[in-house]
Structure formats: structure tokens, C-alpha cells
C-alpha positions in Angstrom: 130.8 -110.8 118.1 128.9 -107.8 119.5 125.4 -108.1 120.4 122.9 -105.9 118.6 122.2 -102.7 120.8 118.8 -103.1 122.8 117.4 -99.9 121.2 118.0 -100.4 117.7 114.9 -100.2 115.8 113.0 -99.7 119.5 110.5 -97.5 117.2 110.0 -96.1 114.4 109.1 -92.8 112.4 105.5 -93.2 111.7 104.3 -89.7 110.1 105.9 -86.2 109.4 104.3 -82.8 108.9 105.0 -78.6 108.7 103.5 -75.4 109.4 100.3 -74.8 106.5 102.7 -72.4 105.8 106.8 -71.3 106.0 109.4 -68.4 105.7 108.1 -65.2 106.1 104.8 -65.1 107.9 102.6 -62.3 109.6 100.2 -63.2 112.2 101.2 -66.5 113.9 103.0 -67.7 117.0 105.4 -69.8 117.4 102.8 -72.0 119.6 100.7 -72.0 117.0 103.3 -73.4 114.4 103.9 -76.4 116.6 100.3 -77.0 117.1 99.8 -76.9 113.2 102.7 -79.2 112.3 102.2 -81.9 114.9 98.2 -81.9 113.6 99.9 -82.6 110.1 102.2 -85.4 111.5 99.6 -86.8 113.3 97.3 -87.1 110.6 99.6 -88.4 108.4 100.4 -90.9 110.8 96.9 -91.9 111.6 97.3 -92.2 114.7 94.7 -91.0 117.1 95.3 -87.7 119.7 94.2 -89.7 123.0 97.3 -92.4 122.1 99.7 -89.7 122.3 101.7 -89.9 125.7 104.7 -88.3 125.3 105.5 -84.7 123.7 109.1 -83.6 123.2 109.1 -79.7 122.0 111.2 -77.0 122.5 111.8 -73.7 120.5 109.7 -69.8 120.5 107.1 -71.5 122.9 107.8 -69.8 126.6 110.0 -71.3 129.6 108.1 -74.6 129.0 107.3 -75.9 125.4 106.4 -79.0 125.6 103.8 -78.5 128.3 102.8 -75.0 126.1 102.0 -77.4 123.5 100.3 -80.3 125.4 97.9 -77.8 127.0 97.2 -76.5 123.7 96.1 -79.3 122.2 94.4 -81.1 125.2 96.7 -83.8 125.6 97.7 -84.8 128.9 100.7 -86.7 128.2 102.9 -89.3 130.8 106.2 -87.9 129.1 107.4 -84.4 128.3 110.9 -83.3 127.5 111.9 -79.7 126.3 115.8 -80.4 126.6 117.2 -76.8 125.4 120.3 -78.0 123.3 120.3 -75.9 120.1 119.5 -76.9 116.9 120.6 -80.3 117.5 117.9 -80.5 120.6 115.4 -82.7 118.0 118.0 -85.3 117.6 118.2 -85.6 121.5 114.8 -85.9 121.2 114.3 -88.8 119.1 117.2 -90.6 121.2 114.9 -89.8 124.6 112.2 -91.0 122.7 113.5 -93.8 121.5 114.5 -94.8 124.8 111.1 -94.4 126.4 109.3 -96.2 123.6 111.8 -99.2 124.4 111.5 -99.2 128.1 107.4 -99.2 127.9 107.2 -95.8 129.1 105.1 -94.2 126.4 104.0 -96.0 123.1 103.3 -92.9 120.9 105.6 -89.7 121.0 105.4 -86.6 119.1 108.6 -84.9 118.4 107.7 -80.7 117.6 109.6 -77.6 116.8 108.1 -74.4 116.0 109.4 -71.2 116.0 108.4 -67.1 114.5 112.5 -66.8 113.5 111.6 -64.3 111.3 108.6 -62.4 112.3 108.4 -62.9 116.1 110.2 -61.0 119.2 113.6 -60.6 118.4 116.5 -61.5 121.0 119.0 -58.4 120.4 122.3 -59.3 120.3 122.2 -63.1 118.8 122.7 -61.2 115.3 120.0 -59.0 115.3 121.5 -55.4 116.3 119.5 -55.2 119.0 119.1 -54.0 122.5 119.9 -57.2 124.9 119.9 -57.1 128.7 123.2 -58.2 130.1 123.2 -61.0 132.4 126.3 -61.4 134.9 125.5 -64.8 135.8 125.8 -65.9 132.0 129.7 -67.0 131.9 129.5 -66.6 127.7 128.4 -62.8 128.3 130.9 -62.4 131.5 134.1 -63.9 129.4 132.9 -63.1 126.0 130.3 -60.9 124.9 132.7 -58.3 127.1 135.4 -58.9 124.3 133.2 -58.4 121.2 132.2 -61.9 120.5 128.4 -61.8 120.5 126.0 -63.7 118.1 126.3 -67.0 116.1 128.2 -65.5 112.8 130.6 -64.0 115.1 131.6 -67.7 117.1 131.4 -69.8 113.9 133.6 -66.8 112.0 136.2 -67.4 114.3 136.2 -71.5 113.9 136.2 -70.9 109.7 139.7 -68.6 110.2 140.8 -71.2 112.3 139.8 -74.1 110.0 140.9 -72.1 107.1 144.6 -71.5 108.5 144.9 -75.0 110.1 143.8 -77.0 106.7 144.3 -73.9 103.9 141.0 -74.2 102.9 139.4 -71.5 100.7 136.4 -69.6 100.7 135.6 -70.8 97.2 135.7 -74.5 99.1 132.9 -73.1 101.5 130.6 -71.5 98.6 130.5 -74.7 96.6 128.3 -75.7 99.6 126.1 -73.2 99.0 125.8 -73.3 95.5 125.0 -77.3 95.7 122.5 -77.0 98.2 120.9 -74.2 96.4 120.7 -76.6 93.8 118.4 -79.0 95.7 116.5 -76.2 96.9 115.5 -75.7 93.5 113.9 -79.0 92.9 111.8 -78.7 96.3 108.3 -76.0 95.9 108.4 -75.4 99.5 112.0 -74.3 99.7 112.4 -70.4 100.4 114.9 -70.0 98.3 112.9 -72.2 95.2 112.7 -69.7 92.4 112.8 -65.6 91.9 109.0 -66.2 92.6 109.4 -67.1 96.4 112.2 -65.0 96.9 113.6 -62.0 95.1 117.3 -63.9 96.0 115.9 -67.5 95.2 116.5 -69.7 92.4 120.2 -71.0 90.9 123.3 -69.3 92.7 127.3 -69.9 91.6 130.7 -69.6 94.0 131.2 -66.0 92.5 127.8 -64.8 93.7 128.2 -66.9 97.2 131.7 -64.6 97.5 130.4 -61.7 95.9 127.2 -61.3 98.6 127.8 -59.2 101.6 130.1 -60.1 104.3 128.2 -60.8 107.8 131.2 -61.5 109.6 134.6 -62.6 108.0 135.1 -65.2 106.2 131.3 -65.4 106.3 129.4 -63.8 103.6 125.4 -63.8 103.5 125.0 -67.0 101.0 127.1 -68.7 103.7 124.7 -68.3 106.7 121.1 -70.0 107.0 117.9 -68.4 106.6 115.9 -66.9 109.3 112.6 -67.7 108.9 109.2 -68.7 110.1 108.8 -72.5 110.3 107.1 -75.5 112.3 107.6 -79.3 111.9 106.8 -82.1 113.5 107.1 -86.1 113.8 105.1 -89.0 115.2 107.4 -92.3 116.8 106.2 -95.4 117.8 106.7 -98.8 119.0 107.2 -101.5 116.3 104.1 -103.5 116.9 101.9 -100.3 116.2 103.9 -98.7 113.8 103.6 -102.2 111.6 99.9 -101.8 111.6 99.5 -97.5 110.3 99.8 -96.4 107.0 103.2 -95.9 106.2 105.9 -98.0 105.6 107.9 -97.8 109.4 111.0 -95.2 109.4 112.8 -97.3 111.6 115.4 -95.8 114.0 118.6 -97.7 113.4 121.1 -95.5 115.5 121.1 -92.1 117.3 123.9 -91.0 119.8 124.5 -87.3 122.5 127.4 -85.8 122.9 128.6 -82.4 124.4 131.8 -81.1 124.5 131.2 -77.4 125.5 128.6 -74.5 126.0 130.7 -71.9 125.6 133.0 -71.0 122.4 136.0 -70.4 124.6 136.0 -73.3 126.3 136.4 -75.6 122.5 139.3 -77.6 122.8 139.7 -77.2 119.1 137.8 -74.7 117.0 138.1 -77.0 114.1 136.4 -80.1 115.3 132.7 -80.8 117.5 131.3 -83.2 119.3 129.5 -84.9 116.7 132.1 -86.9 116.3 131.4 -88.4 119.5 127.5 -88.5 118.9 128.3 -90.1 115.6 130.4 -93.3 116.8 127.3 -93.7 119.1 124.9 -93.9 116.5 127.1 -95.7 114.3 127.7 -98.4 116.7 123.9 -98.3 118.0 123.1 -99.3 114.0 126.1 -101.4 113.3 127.2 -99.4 110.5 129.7 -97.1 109.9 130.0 -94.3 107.5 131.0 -96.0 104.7 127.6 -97.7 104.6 125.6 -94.1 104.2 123.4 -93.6 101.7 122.6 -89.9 102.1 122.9 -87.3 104.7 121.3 -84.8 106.0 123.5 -82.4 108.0 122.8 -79.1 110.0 123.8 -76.1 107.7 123.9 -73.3 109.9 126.6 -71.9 108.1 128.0 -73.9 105.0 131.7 -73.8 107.9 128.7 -76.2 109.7 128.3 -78.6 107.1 131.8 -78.7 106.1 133.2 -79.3 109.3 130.8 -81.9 111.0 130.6 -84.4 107.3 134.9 -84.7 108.7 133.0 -85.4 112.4 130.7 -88.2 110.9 133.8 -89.8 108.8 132.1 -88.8 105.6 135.8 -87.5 104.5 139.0 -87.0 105.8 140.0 -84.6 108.1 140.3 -81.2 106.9 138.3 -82.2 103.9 135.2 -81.7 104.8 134.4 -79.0 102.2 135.1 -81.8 99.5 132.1 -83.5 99.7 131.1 -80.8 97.6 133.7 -80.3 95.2 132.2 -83.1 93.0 128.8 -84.3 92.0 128.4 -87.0 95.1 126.6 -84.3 96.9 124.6 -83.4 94.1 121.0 -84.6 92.7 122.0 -88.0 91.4 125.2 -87.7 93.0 126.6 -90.9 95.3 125.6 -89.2 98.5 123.1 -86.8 98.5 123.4 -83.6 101.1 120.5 -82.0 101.9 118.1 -82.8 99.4 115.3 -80.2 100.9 117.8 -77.4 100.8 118.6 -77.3 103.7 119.0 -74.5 106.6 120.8 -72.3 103.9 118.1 -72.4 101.3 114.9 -74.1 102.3 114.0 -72.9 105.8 115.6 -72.1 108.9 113.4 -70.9 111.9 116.1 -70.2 114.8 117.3 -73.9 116.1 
């Protein structure tokens, strides 16, 4: 019989909170969109700012976010962490966190992201069109950028052929995605892509439009890709014993699990599979579940490729049928398994990571 991992349920989620506002926004930094989502978490918490010791941020904030964002809000914390890994760098987060908490380093951390995707300084190249200094020590611009592939629609494009020649899947497969998260995005006000009204391209979407919209980069086509937007969000952890006695009823963090298996697109072993298969049997065994015992998910949608792809990686189908989770109405509002019931990257906000 295995005995229960010593970090399971270590601490809990204790309060949640955004940016006042998101999507397309004039006049803010990305400093200031952390600072106004963690004073949203933290009020909704209820906790108080001097028992904050330990900020995890990263994202539009300088060389050093989380300290950025500590001076900034005159906290002097005994734990910072701005681990750079992508959009997935908030999930390392609550595992570093989650550690700490357990080992008595800290008793209340804030977990922050905030980031001016849309409106702020632009890094040429990563999509954008524009100028970007070259940097020979970067081995992904020395053995790739040289060759053309520059910018995350042009990597993932590349994994989708693969996929779709490996498995025969379809780019109709890929824009039922879209069209179901769409669908939640409609039932959530603050999504982006809610209605005509917050966005001339917002509201209900089919496959045929999905196809029909421009192509970014073959087999991706616009509806396929995330938004770019303005957007900050933050959460509040703590340890049991406190979280038992604030407002909410505790979020407790059953699993979490890390796992890299490359920085550089060249260097995949297999363009049709990540290492979040790896991170997932961590977390899974960290719970003592597996994925059979899921009740929703909420996966990064980058491009709908990203979704597809890693629900095969967390054993929510079978391998090279990751687009099928879609297919039916389990994915759906009321389905068996709900996907990405705020919308998602692809239709409710996506700020850069």
C-alpha cells in the first residue's frame, strides 16, 4: 500500500482575483496589472498584507518580477521565486509553493501574473513582424531562427503537420476546439470573445468559420491561436490551519507535478507528444488519482494543436485522439468533462504566458 505523498493537501487555494480590467487596455503596466490582481486575491482571501511572505510572479515585470512586485506593494517577503518557464511557469509556482508552505518556510504565498500582451512593448519576431536583435549565444536563434522558424505559430505549425500525418487527423478535428470553447466563452461576461459587444469577432463561432478565418501559419488559422491581450491574475495559498479559519471554503491542492523535456523545438524527441505527460503522472500520483477520476479540466490552449495534444498527455483519451474530447458534448456546458469553462486562452483572455 503506498503512503499518501507528504505534500498533498500541504495548502490550499484561499482567494483568487484579476486585473479591474482585461483585453485591450491603454494606459497600464504590466506591474501595475499584478499589483491590481493580487489586491483582488488578497482581499478576497482576507488575509492581511503583513502575513504575506512569499511572492511567486513572473511575466511583463523587468529581469526580476517577483521582487518588482514586492517593492511595489511594500512587502518584504522571506520567499520569492520568478522561475521563467512559459505559460506553464504558474503551475511550477504553485508546486514551489506548495512545497514551502509544507516545509514551514512561508505560511501565506501569493502566486501573480500580469502582463500588457496586447498594448505594451512588443518583442519583434515572437509573431509580431517586428524588428528583433539577434542573439548568437541563443542556441534556438543560432539553429533555428537562421532556418525560418521564428515565433510560436511557426513551432506549434510544425508539431500540428506532424500530428496530422502521424494520426490523420483533420483540421475540422482541431476547430471543433474552438468552436466549443467559444461556447463557454459565451456564458462568461468577462470573456473577450463574450458577445459582438466586446468584440467585433466575439460571440457563437462554427468549424466552417474556424477554417474559413485567415491562415497564421499552416494548418493554423486565426480561430485556432489564443488571444493576445492585456490581463493580470492572481492567487493567495496557505497552510491548512489558516486556510480553515478565512472565508472561503479551502481549494485544497491534491496533486501538482514539473517536467521538462526540451527548450528548444529541435531538440523534441517527438513533435507529437510533451512533457506533460510526465508532470501529469506526478500530480496524479501526488493525489492518488488518476485520470479516470477527473471531473473537469482546465488545459492551456495556446493553440487548439495545445489542447488537443496534451488532454492524450494527461490520459484524458487515447493517443492520437486528443481532438476527440471535443467531438461530442463531454467537453461541453453540461457535458461529462467540462474543458475550459472560462473560455479559455483562445476566447477569454490570453496576456503572453
Amino acid at each position: 500500500m503506498l503512503m499518501p505523498h507528504p505534500l498533498r493537501r500541504a495548502a490550499a487555494i484561499v482567494g483568487a482575483g484579476e486585473s479591474d480590467e482585461i483585453g485591450f487596455i491603454e494606459g497600464r503596466s504590466s506591474l501595475q496589472l499584478h499589483a491590481e490582481a493580487v489586491c483582488n486575491a488578497v482581499a478576497d482571501a482576507g488575509v492581511r498584507w503583513e502575513e504575506i511572505d512569499g511572492i511567486f510572479a513572473t511575466g511583463g515585470s523587468g529581469r526580476f518580477p517577483a521582487a518588482a512586485l514586492a517593492e511595489y506593494l511594500g512587502i518584504r517577503p522571506r520567499y520569492m521565486d520568478s522561475t521563467q518557464m512559459g505559460g506553464s511557469s504558474f503551475l511550477f509556482f504553485v508546486h514551489h509553493a506548495l512545497a514551502a508552505i509544507a516545509t514551514g518556510e512561508i505560511e501565506v504565498a501569493v502566486i501573480s501574473h500580469g502582463e500588457c500582451g496586447f498594448s505594451g512593448p512588443r518583442r519583434g519576431g515572437r509573431g509580431t513582424g517586428g524588428a528583433h536583435d539577434f542573439d548568437p549565444w541563443d542556441p534556438g536563434e543560432l539553429y533555428e531562427r537562421l532556418y525560418g522558424a521564428w515565433g510560436a505559430p511557426a513551432f506549434y505549425a510544425h508539431a500540428m503537420n506532424r500530428y496530422m500525418h502521424r494520426f490523420g487527423a483533420t483540421k475540422e478535428d482541431f476547430a471543433r476546439i474552438a468552436v466549443v470553447t467559444r461556447e463557454w466563452a459565451t456564458l462568461n461576461p468577462r470573456a473577450v470573445m463574450h458577445s459582438k459587444e466586446t468584440h467585433p469577432y466575439g460571440g457563437p463561432i462554427d468549424v466552417e468559420t474556424v477554417i474559413g478565418s485567415r491562415v497564421i501559419a499552416w494548418p493554423l488559422s486565426l480561430l485556432d491561436c489564443c488571444l493576445v491581450t492585456d490581463h493580470g491574475a492572481a492567487v493567495v495559498l496557505t497552510t491548512p490551519e489558516r486556510a480553515r479559519s478565512l472565508r472561503h471554503p479551502p481549494v485544497w491542492i491534491e496533486g501538482a507535478g514539473e517536467a521538462l523535456s526540451h527548450m528548444n523545438m529541435s531538440q523534441m524527441e517527438d513533435f507529437t507528444a510533451t512533457s506533460a505527460r510526465d508532470s501529469a503522472a506526478r500530480a496524479y500520483r501526488m493525489a492518488g488519482m488518476g485520470p479516470g477520476e477527473m471531473e473537469m479540466a482546465m488545459i492551456y490552449d495556446s493553440f487548439t494543436y495545445t489542447a488537443a495534444v496534451t488532454a492524450e498527455m494527461l490520459g484524458l483519451t487515447p493517443r492520437g485522439e486528443g481532438a476527440s474530447l471535443w467531438a461530442g458534448d463531454a467537453a461541453r456546458p453540461g457535458g461529462d468533462l467540462p474543458v475550459n469553462t472560462n473560455g479559455g486562452g483562445l476566447s477569454f483572455s490570453h496576456s503572453g504566458m
